[in-house]
Every structure is written in structure tokens, then in C-alpha cells.
N, C-alpha and C positions, 0 to 999 in steps of 0.2 A: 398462540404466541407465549414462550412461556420468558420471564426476565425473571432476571436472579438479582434479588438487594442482599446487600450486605447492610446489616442494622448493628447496633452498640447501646449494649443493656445499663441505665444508668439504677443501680442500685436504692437510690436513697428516696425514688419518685414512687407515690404510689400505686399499689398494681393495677387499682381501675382509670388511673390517666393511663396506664400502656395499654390496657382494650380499648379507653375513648381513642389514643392516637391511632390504633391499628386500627380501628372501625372510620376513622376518617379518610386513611391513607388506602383502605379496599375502594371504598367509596369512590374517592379519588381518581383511583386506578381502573373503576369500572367505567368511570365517565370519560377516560383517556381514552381507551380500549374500544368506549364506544362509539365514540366519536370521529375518531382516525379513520380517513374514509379508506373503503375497501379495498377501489382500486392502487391505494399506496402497501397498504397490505400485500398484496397480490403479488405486485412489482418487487419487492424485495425477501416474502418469506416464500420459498416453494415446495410445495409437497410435493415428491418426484417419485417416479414409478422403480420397481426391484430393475436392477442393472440388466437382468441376462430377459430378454424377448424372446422367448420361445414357443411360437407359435401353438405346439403341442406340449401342454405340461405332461403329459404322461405316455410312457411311461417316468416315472423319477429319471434325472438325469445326473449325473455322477460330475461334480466342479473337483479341476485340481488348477491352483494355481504355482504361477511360477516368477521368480524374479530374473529378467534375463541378463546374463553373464558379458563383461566384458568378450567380443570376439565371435559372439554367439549369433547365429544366422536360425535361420526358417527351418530348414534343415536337421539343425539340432535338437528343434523342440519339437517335431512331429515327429523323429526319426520313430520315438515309442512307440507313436501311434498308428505303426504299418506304413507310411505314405512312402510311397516310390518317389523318384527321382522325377520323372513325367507327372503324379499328379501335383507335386509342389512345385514345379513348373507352369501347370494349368491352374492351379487355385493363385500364381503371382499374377500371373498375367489377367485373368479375370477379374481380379483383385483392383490390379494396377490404377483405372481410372478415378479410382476411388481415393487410393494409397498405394504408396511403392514400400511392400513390405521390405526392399532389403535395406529400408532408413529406421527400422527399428534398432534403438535405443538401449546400451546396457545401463539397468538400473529400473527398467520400467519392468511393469507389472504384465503379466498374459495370464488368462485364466481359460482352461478349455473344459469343455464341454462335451460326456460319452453319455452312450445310451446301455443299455444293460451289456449288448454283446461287444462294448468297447470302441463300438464307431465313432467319430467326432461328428458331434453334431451340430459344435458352432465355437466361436469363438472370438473371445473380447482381447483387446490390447491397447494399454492406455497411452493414448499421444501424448497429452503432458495434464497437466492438474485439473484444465476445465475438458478436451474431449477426448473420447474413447472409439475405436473401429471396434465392431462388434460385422463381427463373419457368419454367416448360419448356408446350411448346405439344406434347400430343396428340392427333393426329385432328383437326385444327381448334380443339382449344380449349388456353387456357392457364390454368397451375393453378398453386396458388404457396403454398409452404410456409416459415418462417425456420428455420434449421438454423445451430448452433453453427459457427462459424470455424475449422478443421480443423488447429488449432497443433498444431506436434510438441513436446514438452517437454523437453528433456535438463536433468539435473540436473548441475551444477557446485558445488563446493566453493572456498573462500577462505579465509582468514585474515591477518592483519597486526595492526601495533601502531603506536598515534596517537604520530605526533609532532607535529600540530598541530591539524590538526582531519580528523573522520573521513571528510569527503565526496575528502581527497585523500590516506586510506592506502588507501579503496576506487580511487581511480583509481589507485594504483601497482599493485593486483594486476590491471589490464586488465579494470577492471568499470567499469557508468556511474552518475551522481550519483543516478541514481532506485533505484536499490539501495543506495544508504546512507540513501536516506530515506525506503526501506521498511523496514530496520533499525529508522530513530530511532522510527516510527510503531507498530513492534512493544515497545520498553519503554519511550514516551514515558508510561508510567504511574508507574516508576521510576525512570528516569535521565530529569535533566532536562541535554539535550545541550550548553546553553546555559550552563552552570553548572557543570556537575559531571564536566564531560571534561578529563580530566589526561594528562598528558606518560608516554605508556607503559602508559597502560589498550590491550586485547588485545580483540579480535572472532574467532570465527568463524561463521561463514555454510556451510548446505547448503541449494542456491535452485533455484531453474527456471529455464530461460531457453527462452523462446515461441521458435519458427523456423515461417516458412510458406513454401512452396517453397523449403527450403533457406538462408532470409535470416533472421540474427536481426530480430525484430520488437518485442520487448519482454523485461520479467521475469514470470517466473509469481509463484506462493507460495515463502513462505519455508519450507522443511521445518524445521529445526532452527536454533538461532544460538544462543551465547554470547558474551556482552559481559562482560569485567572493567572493571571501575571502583573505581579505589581499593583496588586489593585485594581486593574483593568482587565475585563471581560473579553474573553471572544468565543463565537458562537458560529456551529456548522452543522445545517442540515442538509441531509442528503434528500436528492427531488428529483423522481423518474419523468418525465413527460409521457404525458398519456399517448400520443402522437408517431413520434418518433422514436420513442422509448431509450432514450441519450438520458444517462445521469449525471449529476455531479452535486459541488457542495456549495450552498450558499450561506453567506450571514441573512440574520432576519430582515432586512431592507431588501432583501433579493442580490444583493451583488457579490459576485463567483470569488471565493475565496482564493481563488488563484491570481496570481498578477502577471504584469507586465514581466518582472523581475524577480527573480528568487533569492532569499534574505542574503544567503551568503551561497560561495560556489564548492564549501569544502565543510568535512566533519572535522574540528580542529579543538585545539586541549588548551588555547587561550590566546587576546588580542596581545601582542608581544609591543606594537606601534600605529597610531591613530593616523588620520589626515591630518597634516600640518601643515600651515605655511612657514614655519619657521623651528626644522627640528634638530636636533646635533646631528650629523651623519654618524653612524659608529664604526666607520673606517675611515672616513676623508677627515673626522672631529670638527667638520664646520659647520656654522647653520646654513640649511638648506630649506625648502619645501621640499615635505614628503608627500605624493599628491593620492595615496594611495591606503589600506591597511593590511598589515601583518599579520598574517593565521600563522602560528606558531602550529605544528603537526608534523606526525613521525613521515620520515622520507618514505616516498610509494604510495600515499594519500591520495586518492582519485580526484582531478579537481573536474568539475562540472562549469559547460559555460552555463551562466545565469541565465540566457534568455535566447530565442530562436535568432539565428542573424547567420552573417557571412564573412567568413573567416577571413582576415585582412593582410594577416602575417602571422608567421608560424617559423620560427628558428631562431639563432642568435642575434641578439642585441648589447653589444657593449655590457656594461654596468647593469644590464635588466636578466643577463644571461639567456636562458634560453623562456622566449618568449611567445605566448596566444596570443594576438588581436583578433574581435569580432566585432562588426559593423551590426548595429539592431535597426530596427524601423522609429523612425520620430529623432531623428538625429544623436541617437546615442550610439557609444562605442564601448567595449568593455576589453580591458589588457591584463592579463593572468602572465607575473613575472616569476624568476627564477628557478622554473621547474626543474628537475628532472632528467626528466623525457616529454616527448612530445607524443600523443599517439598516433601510432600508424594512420596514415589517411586523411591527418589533419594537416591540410595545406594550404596555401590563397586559392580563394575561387570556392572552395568548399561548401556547401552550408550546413548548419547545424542546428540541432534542437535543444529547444528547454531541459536541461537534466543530463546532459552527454558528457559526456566524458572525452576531455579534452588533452590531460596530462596529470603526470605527477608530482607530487612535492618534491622539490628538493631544493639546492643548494648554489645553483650556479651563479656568474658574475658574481656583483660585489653584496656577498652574502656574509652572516657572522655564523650564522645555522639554519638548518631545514625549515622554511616556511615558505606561505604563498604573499606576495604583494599582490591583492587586486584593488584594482583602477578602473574609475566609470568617468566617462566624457561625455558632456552633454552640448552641440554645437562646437566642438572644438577644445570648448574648456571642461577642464575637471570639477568635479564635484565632491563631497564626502559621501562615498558611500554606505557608515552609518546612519547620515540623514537622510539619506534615498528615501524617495515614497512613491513607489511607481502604482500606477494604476490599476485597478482590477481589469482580467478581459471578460469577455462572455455574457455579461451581468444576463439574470433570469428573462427570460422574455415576455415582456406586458402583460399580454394576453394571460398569462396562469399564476400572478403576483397573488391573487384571492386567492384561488387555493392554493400554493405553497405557504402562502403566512397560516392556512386552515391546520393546515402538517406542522407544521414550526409551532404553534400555538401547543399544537396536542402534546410533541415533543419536550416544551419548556414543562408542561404540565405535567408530567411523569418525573422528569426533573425533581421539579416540586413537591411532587407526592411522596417522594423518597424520602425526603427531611420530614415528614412528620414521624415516621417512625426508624430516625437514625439514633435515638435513646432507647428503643424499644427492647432490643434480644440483640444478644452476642453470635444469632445462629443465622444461614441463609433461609431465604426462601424462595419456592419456584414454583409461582402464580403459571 
């Protein structure tokens, strides 16, 4: 496993306190390493075998790959390769049970496979980022299996501190914008990133990063991460079950950092009007209750319902303009006002999932400009949905609290070890 620290060389210390710290922080790090039992190892880092299975490595076999073209059929890509019209019709249909080549994808990757006299001797083609159909012709026939994407993972480590917003403390530590909002996505159930990120709140990150033949290609899972906010902590370990082998991410009590309710249903550029009972209208100029709050966001803004349930209403409303209702379980309702648009397929009777996509921002009924009013009902009555506090679901299950706190433990502790030698060197390193 190898992690990468980012360390900051404090000049004025002297140089045998930066071997005592680095000789603590090996130390440290060996007793992490060594402790962290295997089978979590196992579960998240994978050593994977070379992509192409070829039975006979030899003679050498000749790879050319291809990116395939908008328009581009089966057809097009053997045509080189000699095959008649009848044998790309025997190699689809043999194929088919497996995959229906003519659902290949412009954009995706093929890479084939000759032998010295130019025969095809097999052939890979990637469904999408996690599997691959891999084709191979024996004795005259060819047989065709999907097989996992052969990523190597190495685990890397980060940390920094916001001084404006998080997607550019994560590019100062030489990471990309899709790992900070893989971050937000992990406690987008308690920090609402849009709102409640202040000047010198603190992250660390222990993550994967996907390599195939040597090239990064993406981020894996997040193993571990702490986000300060305000002064207040929050803490996510990720925990495979031995069992069932189902993961997800808990705080250190064991309970699923996911909730009932998700913080907000929109990525928005700021609260424009709170819950009120008693607010000026800024059309009617009376006081009213406003039972709901304001995401100020550019028109076309995907709005998300908050929580699994059943769509109650879906079109116009007076003064609400065009409007979502969604019915949840435990007597809550949630109303998503002034959209848009409504998306196709959202109608009564519907149901819908945590995270979907329900409509657009915009501006209808009695609106001053493009924003979402969302409203949560709890029994009937309204509620603030800044105060919301909905439940966690899933919490860990009993049986393996010991050893997830065993991982959590190991995890804080790496954590740890990183701060003895954050005055140490201005350089990385890759333990």
C-alpha cells in the first residue's frame, strides 16, 4: 500500500527534531500498517491480473487498439481483419448470450488481438468503466465472457485547509475537482457545502486512485476522510463486511453517514430567504409566513428529491407555479416550488429515489427570479428545513461494531501520524 503525505518544512527547527519526528511518524505508520487487519486490506486494495487472457502466450500477439466512432458498427472494425459478412454474423450471434454487440457504444475503447499471420485471436471491448467483454476464438469457435477492468489501486492520503472554497484547497494538494466532490457526496447529509463552509475549516482524505497500464484513470473509494466545519468534526470510515461483502461509510459510533434526508435538494450560489412566520412578501409587500427556503441558482439547476417517497403532485400551482410534491415514510412530505420544468415521467403515483432528479430551477408563479423554494411537512405541519435533523438509516450492524472500531482506530491513527511530520520537508512521500 503505498500513501502519499504532503509534509511543510519549518526552517527554524532543528534538524535532529525532523529525524526524531520522522523516526516517530515511520514508527507510527508501521504500527498502522500493521495492524489494519488483512482481510480489510484485501477488500479495498486489489492486485489484478494483465487485461488480455490468452490462453497461449506464444507466439507474441500483435494489440492494436481502437476508439469506436460515432455510427460505427462490428462491421466496421473487423472489416480489416478479413471477416466476411457470415462470419460477423456467427461471431454476433454466438456472442449474443453473453452481449448484443450491435449496443456497442461510440466513445468506447476495443482493442484486438492478431497472431503473426494476422488472424484475430481475441478481443476486448469496454462496457463502461468497471467491465470489459473480452472475446477469444478456440479451435474455430469464439466464446465471450465480461470480466472486471483490471485497475491497480494505490491508496494516497491529503489534507489542507479552506481558504475559499474546497474544490481549490483540493487542487493545491495536486488532486482533481472529482475528489472533492466525492468528499461533498460523502457528508452531503451534514455539511451543506453551499452554506456552511467557512474560512479555515480542515479536511483529510485516505482515497484510491484507479491506474491501468501505469496511467492514472480515475479515483476509487474514499477509505476514510475528516472534514472540520466550524469547529466541529465529522468522521467517515468506509467498512466492507466480511459476509456479504456490501460497503458503505460510517461515523465512529457505527452509524451510516447517510440519512433519512439529504441536506439540501440543489447545488445553489446562496440562501436568498429563510423559514419564516412572519416575512415581507416581495410582491404582495405584506407580511406573510414563508414556510419554506430560497436556493437562489442559475435557471436549469437539477433539483433532486431529498428522500425516497411518492410523488403526490406534479404541475401547476397558483402562487407555487410549477410544482413537486413527494410523500416520504414517517409522515413527512417534501414540495419543491417554482420550477421550470417538471421532468418527464414525474407524475402522481410515481415513486422516486434519494438523489433523482425531479426538475429544474426556475422562475414560475409568484417569483422575483430564478430560485427553488423547498418545504418539508412533518404531520401536516411545516417545519424549517434548516433545522431538520433527520435520522441516520442502516446504522452498522452489532455483530462487527468490534472490528469496524478495530479499522476506524487504525484509520484515526494514520490520521495522526501524518501530523508529526507536517513541519518536516516541503517534499512528498511514497511509503
Amino acid at each position: 500500500m503505498k500513501v502519499k503525505i504532503k509534509t511543510y518544512r519549518k526552517k527554524t527547527e532543528p534538524r535532529r527534531i525532523h529525524l526524531l519526528l520522522f523516526t516517530l511518524f515511520s514508527f507510527s505508520l508501521f504500527l498502522v500498517l500493521s495492524f489494519i487487519p488483512k482481510k480489510e486490506i484485501q477488500s479495498e486494495v486489489t492486485i489484478t491480473t494483465p487485461a488480455a487472457e490468452i490462453s497461449d502466450p506464444s507466439p507474441p500477439l500483435e494489440k492494436s487498439k481502437k476508439t469506436i466512432r460515432w455510427g460505427m458498427t462490428l462491421t466496421d472494425i473487423l472489416a480489416p481483419y478479413d471477416f466476411t459478412p457470415t462470419e460477423i454474423y456467427d461471431l454476433s450471434r454466438s456472442v449474443r448470450p453473453v452481449y448484443d454487440l450491435s449496443k456497442i457504444k461510440a466513445g468506447q475503447e476495443i482493442r484486438v488481438y492478431t497472431n503473426p499471420q494476422g488472424e484475430v485471436v481475441s478481443f476486448e471491448y469496454d462496457i463502461d468503466e468497471k467491465d470489459y467483454l473480452l472475446i477469444q476464438k478456440k479451435e474455430g469457435i469464439y466464446t465471450a465472457e465480461i470480466k472486471k477492468i483490471p485497475y491497480e489501486n494505490r491508496v494516497n492520503m491529503i489534507w489542507g485547509t479552506i481558504q475559499d472554497y474546497l474544490i481549490s484547497a483540493v487542487n493545491k494538494e495536486n488532486e482533481g475537482v472529482q475528489l472533492a466532490l466525492d468528499l461533498v457526496d460523502l457528508f452531503a447529509w451534514d455539511i451543506d457545502f453551499y452554506a456552511d463552509l467557512r474560512k479555515g475549516d480542515s479536511f483529510k482524505i485516505l482515497f484510491e486512485k484507479k491506474y491501468l497500464d501505469g496511467k492514472f484513470v480515475g479515483y476509487g473509494n474514499i477509505l476514510a476522510a475528516e472534514f472540520t466545519n466550524q469547529g466541529k468534526a465529522f468522521q467517515a470510515f468506509r467498512y466492507t463486511y466480511s459476509d456479504t461483502k456490501e460497503s458503505d461509510h460510517y461515523d465512529f459510533e457505527g452509524d451510516s453517514l447517510r440519512k433519512t434526508f439529504m441536506k439540501s435538494p440543489i447545488r445553489y450560489d446562496r440562501i436568498t430567504s429563510r423559514f419564516s412566520y412572519n416575512r415581507l412578501h416581495p410582491i404582495r409587500k405584506v407580511y406573510r409566513p414563508h414556510y419554506g427556503v430560497d436556493y437562489a441558482a442559475a435557471v436549469g439547476t437539477p433539483v433532486q428529491a431529498t428522500a425516497d417517497g411518492t410523488v403526490i403532485f406534479a404541475g401547476r400551482k397558483g402562487a407555487s407555479g410549477r410544482m413537486v410534491g413527494i410523500r416520504h415514510q414517517n409522515r413527512y412530505e417534501t414540495q419543491y416550488l417554482h420550477l421550470r420544468a417538471i421532468v418527464k415521467g414525474i407524475e402522481k403515483g410515481v415513486k422516486v429515489r434519494e438523489g433523482q432528479e425531479i426538475g429544474y430551477v426556475g422562475s414560475s408563479g409568484e417569483s422575483t427570479g430564478p430560485h427553488l423554494d423547498y418545504r418539508i411537512k412533518k404531520d401536516g405541519k411545516y417545519i424549517n428545513p434548516l433545522a431538520f435533523n433527520p435520522e441516520p438509516v442502516s446504522p452498522l450492524r452489532p455483530e462487527f461494531l468490534e472490528d469496524f472500531k478495530k479499522v476506524a482506530q487504525n484509520y484515526l491513527l494514520l490520521f495522526d501520524a501524518s501530523l508529526l511530520v507536517s513541519s518536516c520537508s516541503g517534499d512528498s512521500m511514497t511509503l
